[in-house]
C-alpha positions as CSV (number, residue, x, y, z in Angstrom):
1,X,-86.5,-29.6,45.7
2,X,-88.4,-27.4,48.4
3,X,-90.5,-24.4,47.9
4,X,-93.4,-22.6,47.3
5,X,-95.8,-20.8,45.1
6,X,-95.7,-16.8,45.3
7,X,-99.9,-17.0,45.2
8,X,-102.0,-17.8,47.7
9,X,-104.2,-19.7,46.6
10,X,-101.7,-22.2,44.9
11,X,-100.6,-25.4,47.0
12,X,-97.5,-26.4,45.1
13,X,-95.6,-28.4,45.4
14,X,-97.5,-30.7,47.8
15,X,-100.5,-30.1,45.1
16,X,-100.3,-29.9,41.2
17,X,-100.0,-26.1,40.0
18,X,-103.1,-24.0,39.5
19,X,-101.7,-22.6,36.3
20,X,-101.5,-26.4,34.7
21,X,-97.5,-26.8,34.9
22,X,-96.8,-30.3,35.5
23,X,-93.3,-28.9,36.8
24,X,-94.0,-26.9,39.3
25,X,-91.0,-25.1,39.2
26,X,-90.6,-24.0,36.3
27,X,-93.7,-22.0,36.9
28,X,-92.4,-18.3,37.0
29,X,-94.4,-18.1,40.2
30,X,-92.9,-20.6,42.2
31,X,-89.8,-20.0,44.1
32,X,-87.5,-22.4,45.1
33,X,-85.8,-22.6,48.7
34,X,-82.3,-23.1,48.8
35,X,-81.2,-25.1,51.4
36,X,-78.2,-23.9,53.1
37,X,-76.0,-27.2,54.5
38,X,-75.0,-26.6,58.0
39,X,-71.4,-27.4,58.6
40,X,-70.2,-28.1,62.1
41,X,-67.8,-25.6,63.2
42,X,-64.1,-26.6,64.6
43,X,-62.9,-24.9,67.7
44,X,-59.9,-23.6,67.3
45,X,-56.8,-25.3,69.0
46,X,-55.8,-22.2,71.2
47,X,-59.6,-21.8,72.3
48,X,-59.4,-24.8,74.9
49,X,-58.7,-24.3,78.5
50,X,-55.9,-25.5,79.6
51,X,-55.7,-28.1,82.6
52,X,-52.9,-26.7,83.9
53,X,-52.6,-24.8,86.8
54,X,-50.1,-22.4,85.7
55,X,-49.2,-20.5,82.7
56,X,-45.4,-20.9,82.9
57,X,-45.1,-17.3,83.5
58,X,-43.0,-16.1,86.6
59,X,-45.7,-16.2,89.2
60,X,-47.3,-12.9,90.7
61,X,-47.7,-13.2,94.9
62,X,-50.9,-14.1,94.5
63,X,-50.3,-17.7,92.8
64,X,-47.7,-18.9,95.8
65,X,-50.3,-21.5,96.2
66,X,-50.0,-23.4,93.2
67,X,-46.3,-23.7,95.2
68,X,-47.1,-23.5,98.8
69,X,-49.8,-26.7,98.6
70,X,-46.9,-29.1,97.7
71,X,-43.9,-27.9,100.1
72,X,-43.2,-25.0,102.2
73,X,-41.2,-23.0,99.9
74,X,-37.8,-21.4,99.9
75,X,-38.0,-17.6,99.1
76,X,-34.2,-15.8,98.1
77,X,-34.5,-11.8,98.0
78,X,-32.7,-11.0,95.0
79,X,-31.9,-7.1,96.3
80,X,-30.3,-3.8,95.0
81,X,-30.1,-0.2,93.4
82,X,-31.6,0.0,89.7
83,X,-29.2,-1.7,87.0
84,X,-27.1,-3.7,89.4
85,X,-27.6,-6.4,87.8
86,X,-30.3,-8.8,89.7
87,X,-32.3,-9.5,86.5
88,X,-29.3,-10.5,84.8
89,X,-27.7,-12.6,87.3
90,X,-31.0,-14.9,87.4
91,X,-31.2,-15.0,83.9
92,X,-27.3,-16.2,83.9
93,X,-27.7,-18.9,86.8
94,X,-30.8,-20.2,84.7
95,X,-28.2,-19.8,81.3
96,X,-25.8,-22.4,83.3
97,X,-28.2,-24.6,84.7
98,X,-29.8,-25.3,80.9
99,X,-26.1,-25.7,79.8
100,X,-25.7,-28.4,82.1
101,X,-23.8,-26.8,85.0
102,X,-25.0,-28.1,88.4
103,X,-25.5,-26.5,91.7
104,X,-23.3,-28.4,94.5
105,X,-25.9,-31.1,96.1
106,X,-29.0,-29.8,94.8
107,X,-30.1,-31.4,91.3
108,X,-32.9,-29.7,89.1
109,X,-36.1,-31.2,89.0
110,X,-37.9,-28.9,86.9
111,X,-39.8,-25.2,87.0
112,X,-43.5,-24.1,86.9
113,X,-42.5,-20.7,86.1
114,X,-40.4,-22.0,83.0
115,X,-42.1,-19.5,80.2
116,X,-40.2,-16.7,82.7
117,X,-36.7,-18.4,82.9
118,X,-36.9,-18.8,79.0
119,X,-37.7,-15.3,78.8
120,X,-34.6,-14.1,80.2
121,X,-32.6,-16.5,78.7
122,X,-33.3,-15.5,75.9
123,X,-32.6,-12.1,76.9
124,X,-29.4,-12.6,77.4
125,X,-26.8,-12.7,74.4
126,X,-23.8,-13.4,75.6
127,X,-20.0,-13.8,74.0
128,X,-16.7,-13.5,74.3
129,X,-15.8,-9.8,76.4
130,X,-19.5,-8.5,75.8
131,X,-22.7,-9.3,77.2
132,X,-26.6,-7.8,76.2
133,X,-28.1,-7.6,79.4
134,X,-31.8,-8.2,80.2
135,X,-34.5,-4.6,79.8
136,X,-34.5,-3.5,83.4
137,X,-37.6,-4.9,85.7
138,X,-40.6,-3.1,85.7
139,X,-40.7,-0.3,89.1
140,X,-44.7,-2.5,89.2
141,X,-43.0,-6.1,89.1
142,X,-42.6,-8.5,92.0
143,X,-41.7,-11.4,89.9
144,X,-41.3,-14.7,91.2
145,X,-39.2,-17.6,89.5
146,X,-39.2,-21.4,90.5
147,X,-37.1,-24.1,90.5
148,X,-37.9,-27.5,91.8
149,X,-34.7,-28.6,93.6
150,X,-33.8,-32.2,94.6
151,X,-31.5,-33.5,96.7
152,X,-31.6,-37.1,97.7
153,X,-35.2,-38.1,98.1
154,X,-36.1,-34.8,99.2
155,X,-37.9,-32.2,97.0
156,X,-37.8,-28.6,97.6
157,X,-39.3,-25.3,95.9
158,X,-36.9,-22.3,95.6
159,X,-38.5,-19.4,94.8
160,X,-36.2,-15.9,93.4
161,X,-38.0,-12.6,94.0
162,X,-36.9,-9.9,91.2
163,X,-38.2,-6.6,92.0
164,X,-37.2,-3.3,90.4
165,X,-34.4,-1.5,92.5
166,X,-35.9,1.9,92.4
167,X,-38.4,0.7,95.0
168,X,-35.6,-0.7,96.8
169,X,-34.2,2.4,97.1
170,X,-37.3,4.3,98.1
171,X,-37.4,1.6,101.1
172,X,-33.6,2.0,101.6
173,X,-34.9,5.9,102.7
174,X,-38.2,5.1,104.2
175,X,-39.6,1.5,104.6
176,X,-42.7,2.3,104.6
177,X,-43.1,4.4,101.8
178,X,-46.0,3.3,100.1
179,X,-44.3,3.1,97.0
180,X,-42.2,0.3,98.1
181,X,-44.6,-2.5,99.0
182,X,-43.0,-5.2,96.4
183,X,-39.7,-4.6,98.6
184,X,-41.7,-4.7,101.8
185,X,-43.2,-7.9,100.8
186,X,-39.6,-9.3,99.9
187,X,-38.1,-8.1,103.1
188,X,-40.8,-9.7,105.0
189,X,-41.2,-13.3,103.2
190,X,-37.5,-13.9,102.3
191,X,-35.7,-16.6,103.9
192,X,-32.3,-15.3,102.9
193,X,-31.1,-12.0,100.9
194,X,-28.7,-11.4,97.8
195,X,-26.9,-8.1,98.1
196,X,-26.1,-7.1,94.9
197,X,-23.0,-4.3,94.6
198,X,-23.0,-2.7,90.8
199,X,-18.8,-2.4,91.1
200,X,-19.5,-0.1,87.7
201,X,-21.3,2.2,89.8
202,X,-18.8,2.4,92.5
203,X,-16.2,3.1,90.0
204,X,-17.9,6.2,88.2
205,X,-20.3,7.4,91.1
206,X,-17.9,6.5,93.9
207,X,-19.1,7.4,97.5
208,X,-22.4,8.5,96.5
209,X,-22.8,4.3,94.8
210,X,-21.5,3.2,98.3
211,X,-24.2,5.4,100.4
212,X,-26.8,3.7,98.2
213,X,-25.5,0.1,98.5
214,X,-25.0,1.1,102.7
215,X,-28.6,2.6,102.7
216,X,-30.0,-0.8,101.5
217,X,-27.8,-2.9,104.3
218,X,-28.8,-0.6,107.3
219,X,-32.6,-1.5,106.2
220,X,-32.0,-5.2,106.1
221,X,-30.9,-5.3,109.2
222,X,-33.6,-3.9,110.7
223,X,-35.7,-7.2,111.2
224,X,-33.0,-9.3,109.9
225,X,-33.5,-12.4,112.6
226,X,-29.9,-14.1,111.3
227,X,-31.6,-14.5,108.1
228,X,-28.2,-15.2,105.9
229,X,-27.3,-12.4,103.9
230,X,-24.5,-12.9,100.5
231,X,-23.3,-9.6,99.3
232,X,-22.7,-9.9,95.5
233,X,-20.3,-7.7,93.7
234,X,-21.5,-7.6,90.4
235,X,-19.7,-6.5,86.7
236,X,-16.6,-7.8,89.2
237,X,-14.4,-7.4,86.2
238,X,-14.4,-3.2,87.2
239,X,-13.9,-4.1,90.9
240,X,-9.7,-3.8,90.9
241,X,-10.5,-0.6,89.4
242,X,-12.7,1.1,92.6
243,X,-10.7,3.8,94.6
244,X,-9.1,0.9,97.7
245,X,-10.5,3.0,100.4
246,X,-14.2,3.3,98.9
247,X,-13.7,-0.6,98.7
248,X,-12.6,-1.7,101.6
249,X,-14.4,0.5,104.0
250,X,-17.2,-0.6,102.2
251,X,-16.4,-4.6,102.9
252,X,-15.9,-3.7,106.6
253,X,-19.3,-1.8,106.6
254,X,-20.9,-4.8,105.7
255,X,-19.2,-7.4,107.6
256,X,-19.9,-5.3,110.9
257,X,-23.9,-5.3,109.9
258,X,-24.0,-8.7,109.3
259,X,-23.3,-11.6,111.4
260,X,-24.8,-14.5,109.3
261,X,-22.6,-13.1,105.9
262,X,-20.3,-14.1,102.7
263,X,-19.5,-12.5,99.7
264,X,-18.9,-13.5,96.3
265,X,-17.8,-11.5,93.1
266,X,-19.5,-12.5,89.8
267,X,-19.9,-11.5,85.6
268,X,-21.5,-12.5,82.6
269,X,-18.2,-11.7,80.8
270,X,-16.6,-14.9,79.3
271,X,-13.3,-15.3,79.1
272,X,-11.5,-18.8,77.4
273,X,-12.3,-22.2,79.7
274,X,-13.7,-22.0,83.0
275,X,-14.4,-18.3,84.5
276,X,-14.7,-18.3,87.7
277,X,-16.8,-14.7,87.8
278,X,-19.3,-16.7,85.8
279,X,-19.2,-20.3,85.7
280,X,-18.5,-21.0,89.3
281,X,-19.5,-18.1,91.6
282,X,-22.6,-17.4,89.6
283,X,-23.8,-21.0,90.8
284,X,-21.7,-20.7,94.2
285,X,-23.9,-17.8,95.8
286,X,-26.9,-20.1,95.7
287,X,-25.2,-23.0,96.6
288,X,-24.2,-20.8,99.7
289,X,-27.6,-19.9,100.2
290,X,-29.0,-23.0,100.5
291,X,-26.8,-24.5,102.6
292,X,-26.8,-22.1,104.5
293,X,-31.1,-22.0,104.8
294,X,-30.9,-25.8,105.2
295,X,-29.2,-26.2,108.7
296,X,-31.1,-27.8,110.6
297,X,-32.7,-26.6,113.6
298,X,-30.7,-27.8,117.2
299,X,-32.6,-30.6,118.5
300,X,-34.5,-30.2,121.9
301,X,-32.4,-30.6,124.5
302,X,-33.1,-34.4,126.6
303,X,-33.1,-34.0,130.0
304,X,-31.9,-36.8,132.2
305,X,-34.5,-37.6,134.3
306,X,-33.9,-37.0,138.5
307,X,-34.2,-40.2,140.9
308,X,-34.5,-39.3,144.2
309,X,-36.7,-39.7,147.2
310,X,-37.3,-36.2,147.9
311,X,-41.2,-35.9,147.7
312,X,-40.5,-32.2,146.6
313,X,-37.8,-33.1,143.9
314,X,-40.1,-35.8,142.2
315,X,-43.6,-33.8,142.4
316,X,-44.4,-33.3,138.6
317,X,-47.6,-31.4,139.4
């Protein structure tokens, strides 16, 4: 046992006590040193780094490279007034996919943003005739979600922009309002464009909903460049109630802006067996999409080459 004598002029332990105790400490002067046994201390499991790259989060524009040093990726503008369902339609396309639905020649080959698609699954309660949709995207957000796409021996990264739609309609007024940079940077980095149409809003707000959804197509034409362009009428289950001429004029709006253009109605609202609002068309716009994204460029054109024995004709300077 370690310690030592409270008097000076005492050596104990290493020398007997001055006062004559042959146990040292039991002398009421010595005091004994208790020795504290270190322990070595665990780190905690959720303390280490992790290797990966990614969090599993949708990505932020800032982490396209973690996609952009494998493949050149594929960027879909998911566009649209507030609450016309954008959020909700990527959370239903990710809903089929894990069910085991399949896009048309493009298999599923995995997601770093996975975390994000799990979010809004689970966001989204769905049953028969009634549907909780997904909280509305934050007016900050520009949130990007990945899927790794396959199709034959051929990998490709898709990427879905989900922006709020108040700053698409701020833009829809004035592009360059400097409150609408997320859909500025969407406009600008999208290799194709979902339209959406909130048929709801049409319904109850009438021509002042179609002046919005026509505000938003005048802008992307602006700089469009043929990019392909899928207007989707959403909560479709309202859409035989819209006044006809409100619908229709709006359809031929839209067909005259565009040139490179389809359209597709879809819902989240299930009705028995196979709906095609939600189990096909949902899937279908994509599928449209990408092919669409996917045609080849034209191949250079081969000249045939000139024989002749004009000096002039054959001079390749």
């Amino acid at each position: 046992m370690s310690g030592k004598c409270k008097l000076p002029e005492c050596p104990a332990p290493e020398a007997p006590c001055h006062l004559g105790n042959d146990d040292c400490t039991k002398c009421e002067n010595f005091v004994v040193e208790v020795v504290v046994k270190k322990t070595k201390k665990e780190k905690a499991s959720d303390s280490k780094k992790s290797s990966v790259g990614w969090s599993g989060q949708a990505f932020t524009t800032d982490e396209l490279g973690l996609i952009s040093s494998r493949t050149s990726p594929i960027l879909i503008g998911i566009v649209g007034k507030a609450d016309a369902g954008k959020t909700t339609f990527l959370a239903m396309l990710y809903t089929l996919l894990l069910s085991g639905r399949k896009l048309k020649q493009y298999k599923f080959a995995g997601s770093k943003t996975i975390l994000g698609w799990d979010e809004l699954y689970h966001r989204l309660k769905l049953k028969k005739g009634n549907v909780a949709f997904p909280k509305p995207t934050p007016v900050s957000s520009n949130r990007l979600y990945h899927f790794a796409l396959r199709k034959d021996d051929q990998l490709r990264d898709v990427l879905f922009a989900d922006a709020s739609g108040e700053v698409f309609s701020l833009w829809s007024v004035n592009r360059n309002d400097e409150n609408a940079d997320n859909a500025r940077w969407i406009y600008s980095n999208s290799n194709a464009f979902m339209l959406f149409i909130d048929c709801e809003a049409l319904l109850t707000n009438k021509n002042a909903a179609k002046k919005e959804v026509l505000l938003i197509a005048r802008q992307l034409t602006h700089d469009l460049k043929n990019r392909p362009v899928i207007a989707v009428w959403s909560k479709a289950d309202k859409k035989n109630e819209i006044i006809p001429s409100i619908k229709d004029t709006l359809k031929g709006e839209l067909e005259f802006f565009f040139s490179n253009y389809n359209e597709i109605e879809i819902s989240n609202y299930l009705e028995p067996g196979p709906d095609e609002w939600v189990h096909i068309n949902n899937l279908a716009a994509v599928d449209w999409l990408l092919d669409k994204i996917m045609i080849p460029s034209a191949p250079d054109l081969a000249l045939d080459e000139i024989v002749s024995d004009d000096l002039f004709i054959n001079y390749k300077g």
